[in-house]
C-alpha positions in Angstrom: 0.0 0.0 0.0 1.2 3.4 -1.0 1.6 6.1 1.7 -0.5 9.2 1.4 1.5 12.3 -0.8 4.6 9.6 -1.2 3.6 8.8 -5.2 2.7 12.8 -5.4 6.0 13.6 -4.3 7.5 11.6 -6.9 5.3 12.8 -9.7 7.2 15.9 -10.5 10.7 14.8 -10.3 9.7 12.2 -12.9 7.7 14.6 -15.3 10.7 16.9 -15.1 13.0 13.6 -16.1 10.3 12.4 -18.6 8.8 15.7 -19.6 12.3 18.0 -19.5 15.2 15.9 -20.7 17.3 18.9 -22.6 18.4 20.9 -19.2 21.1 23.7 -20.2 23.8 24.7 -17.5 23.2 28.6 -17.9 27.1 29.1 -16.9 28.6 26.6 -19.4 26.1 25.9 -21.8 26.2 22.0 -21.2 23.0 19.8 -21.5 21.6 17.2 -19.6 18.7 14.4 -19.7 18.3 14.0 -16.0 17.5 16.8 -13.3 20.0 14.7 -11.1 22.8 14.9 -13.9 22.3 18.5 -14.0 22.2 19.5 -10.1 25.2 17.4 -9.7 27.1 18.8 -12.3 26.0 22.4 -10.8 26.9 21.4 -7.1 30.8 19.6 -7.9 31.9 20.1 -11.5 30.6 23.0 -13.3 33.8 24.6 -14.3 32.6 28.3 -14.9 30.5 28.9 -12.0 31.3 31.1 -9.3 31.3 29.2 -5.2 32.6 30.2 -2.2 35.6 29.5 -0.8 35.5 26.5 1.6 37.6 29.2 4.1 35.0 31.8 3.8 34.1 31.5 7.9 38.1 32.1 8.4 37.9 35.7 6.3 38.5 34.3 2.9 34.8 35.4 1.4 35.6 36.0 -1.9 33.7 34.2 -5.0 35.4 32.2 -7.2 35.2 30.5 -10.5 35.7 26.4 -10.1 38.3 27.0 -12.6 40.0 29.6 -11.1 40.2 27.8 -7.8 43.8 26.5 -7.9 45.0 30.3 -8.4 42.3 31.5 -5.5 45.0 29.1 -3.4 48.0 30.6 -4.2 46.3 34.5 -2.8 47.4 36.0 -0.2 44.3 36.2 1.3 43.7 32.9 1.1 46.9 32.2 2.9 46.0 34.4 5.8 42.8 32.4 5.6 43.8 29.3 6.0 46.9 30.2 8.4 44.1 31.5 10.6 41.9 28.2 10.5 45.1 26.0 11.4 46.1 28.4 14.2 42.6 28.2 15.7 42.6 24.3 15.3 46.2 24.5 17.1 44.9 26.9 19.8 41.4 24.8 20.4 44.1 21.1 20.6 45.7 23.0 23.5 42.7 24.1 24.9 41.4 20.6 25.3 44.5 19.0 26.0 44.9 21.5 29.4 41.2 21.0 30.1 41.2 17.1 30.2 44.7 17.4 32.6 45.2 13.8 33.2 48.9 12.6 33.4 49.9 10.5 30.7 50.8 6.7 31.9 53.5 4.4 30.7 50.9 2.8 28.1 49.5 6.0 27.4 53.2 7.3 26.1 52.8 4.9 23.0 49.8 5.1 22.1 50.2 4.7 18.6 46.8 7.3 18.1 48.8 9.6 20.5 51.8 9.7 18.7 49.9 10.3 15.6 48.9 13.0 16.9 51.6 14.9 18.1 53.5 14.3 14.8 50.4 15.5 12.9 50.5 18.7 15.2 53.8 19.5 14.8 53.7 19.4 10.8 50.8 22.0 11.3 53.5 24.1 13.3 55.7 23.6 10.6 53.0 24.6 7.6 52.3 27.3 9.6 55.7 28.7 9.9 55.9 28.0 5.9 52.6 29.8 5.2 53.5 33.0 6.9 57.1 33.0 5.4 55.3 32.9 1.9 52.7 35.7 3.0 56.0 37.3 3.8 57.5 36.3 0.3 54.7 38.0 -1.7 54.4 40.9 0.5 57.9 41.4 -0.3 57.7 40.7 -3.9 54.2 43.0 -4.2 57.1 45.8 -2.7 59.6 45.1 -5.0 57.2 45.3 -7.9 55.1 48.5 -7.0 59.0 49.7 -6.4 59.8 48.7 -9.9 56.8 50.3 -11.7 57.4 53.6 -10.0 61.2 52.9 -11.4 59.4 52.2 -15.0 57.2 55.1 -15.0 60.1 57.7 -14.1 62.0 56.4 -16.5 59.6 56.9 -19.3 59.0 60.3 -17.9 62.4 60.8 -18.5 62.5 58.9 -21.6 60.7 61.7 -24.1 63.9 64.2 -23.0 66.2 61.7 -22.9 65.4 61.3 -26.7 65.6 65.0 -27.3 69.1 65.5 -25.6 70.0 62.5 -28.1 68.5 64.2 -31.0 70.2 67.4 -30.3 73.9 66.0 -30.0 73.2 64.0 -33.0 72.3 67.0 -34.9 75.5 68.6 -33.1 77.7 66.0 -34.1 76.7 66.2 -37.8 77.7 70.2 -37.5 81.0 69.5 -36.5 81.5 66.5 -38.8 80.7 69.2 -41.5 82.8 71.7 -40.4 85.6 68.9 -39.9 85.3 67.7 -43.6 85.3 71.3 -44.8 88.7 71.8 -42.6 90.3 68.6 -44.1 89.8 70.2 -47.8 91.2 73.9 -46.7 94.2 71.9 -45.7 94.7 70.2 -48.2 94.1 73.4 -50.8 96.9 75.0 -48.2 99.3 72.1 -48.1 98.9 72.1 -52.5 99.7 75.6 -52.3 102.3 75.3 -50.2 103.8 72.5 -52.6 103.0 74.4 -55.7 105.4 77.1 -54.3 108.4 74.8 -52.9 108.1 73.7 -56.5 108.4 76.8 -58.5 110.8 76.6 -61.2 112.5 79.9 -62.8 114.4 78.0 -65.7 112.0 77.6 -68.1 111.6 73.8 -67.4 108.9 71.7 -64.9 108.0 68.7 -63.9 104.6 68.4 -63.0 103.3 65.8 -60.5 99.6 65.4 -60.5 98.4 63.4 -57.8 95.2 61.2 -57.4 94.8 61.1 -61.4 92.4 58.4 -61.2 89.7 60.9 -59.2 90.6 63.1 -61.5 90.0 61.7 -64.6 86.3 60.5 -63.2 85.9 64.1 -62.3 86.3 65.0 -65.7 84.8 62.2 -67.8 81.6 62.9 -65.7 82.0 66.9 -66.8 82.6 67.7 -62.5 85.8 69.4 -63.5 87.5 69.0 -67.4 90.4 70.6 -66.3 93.1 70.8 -63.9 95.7 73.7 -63.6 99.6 72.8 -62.6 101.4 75.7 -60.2 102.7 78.6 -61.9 106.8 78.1 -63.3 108.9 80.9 -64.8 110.5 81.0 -68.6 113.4 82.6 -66.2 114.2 84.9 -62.9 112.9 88.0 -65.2 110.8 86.1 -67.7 107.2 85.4 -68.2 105.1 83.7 -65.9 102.9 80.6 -66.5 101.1 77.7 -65.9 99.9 74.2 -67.6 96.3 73.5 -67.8 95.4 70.1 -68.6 91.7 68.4 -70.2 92.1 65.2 -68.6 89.6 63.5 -71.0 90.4 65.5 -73.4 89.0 69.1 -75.4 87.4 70.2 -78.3 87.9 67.4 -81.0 89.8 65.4 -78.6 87.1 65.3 -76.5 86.7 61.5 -75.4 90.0 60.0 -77.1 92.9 61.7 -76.0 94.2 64.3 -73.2 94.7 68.3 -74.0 97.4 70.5 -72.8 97.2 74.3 -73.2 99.8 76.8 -71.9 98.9 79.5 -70.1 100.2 83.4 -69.6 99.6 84.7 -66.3 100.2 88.1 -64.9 103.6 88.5 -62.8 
């Protein structure tokens, strides 16, 4: 014989697995044929919904999603958390330990449960210790890092003048590498001179020595300069004053095929 209500409780859970196979987990879109498939998945392996942290009565009340629950660990906050539950398990052991206050006997020493115990409690002692040194650690590092990015952000203050100052001796560097190439060709239009005139002949005869002739011949195939002058010589101590002036690739008619050679009557 049924009990009374017991076949109307039923009714409704089995229309809604009848009736309502297709159930959709609204947080990760996964389907189910059973109403006990789906509030199982929901309750222990739903991946994308949000629970609370099993520490939440120790201070840890933050939500997290399942799948972000290995990271939620690794917090700080967590860490405090559960630092805080072992310290009040530790402090409520003691508490009952001093309350009970009866002497330990001979047989009591080895109790195999005892000793358990006391090892279990000191690796709690020992986590502990190891959980505050890491809440140390990332304190620490968290310093280190906000130290870092105020570094950073100075320096790329700094960066945007830094460039300019670069910019500038750049631009002064090319200035002086101007004036330094325009140097180097006065010297060596002094040091020709200076030649030309160490080399002056007043006998009616010279020997002209024309340096870097290949240059010289591109300068005046591409039409830079077609002619080159030699230093001034004398037909004697009181005669008339002259120079050669040479068409390196050649002048007029010999344009192209030979060299020209022209004398030249300059005033004393």
């Amino acid at each position: 014989m049924t009990k009374p209500g017991f076949g109307a409780c039923l009714m409704p859970m089995n229309h809604l697995d009848e009736s309502h196979p297709n159930l959709t987990c609204e947080y990760c879109g996964e389907q189910f044929n059973s109403t006990n498939n789906f509030n199982e998945h929901k309750v222990s392996t739903c991946q994308k919904i949000s629970v609370e942290c099993l520490l939440k009565d120790f201070g840890c009340n933050e939500r997290i999603i399942r799948a972000n629950m290995k990271e939620h660990y690794m917090t700080e906050q967590h860490q405090k958390s559960l630092s805080k539950c072992i310290r009040q398990f530790l402090s409520h052991d003691s508490d009952r330990r001093i309350d009970t206050g009866c002497p330990r006997t001979t047989t009591e020493s080895y109790n195999p449960d005892t000793i358990q115990f006391e090892e279990l409690h000191g690796a709690l002692n020992i986590l502990v210790g190891g959980i505050e040194a890491l809440a140390n650690d990332a304190q620490r590092l968290s310093n280190e890092s906000l130290q870092a990015q105020v570094t950073l952000q100075t320096l790329e203050e700094q960066l945007p003048g830094l460039k300019l100052s670069m910019e500038e001796s750049n631009g002064f560097l090319q200035g002086v590498n101007c004036n330094l190439d325009i140097l180097k060709q006065d010297f060596t239009s002094l040091q020709e001179k200076v030649n030309d005139l160490q080399c002056v002949s007043y006998d009616g005869t010279f020997i002209w020595k024309i340096t870097n002739v290949k240059e010289k011949m591109m300068d005046a195939q591409s039409e830079r300069q077609t002619s080159i002058y030699s230093p001034p010589f004398y037909s004697s101590p009181n005669g008339y004053k002259m120079r050669a002036r040479l068409y390196l690739n050649g002048d007029g008619n010999a344009r192209r095929t030979h060299m020209s050679m022209f004398f030249v009557l300059m005033r004393s």
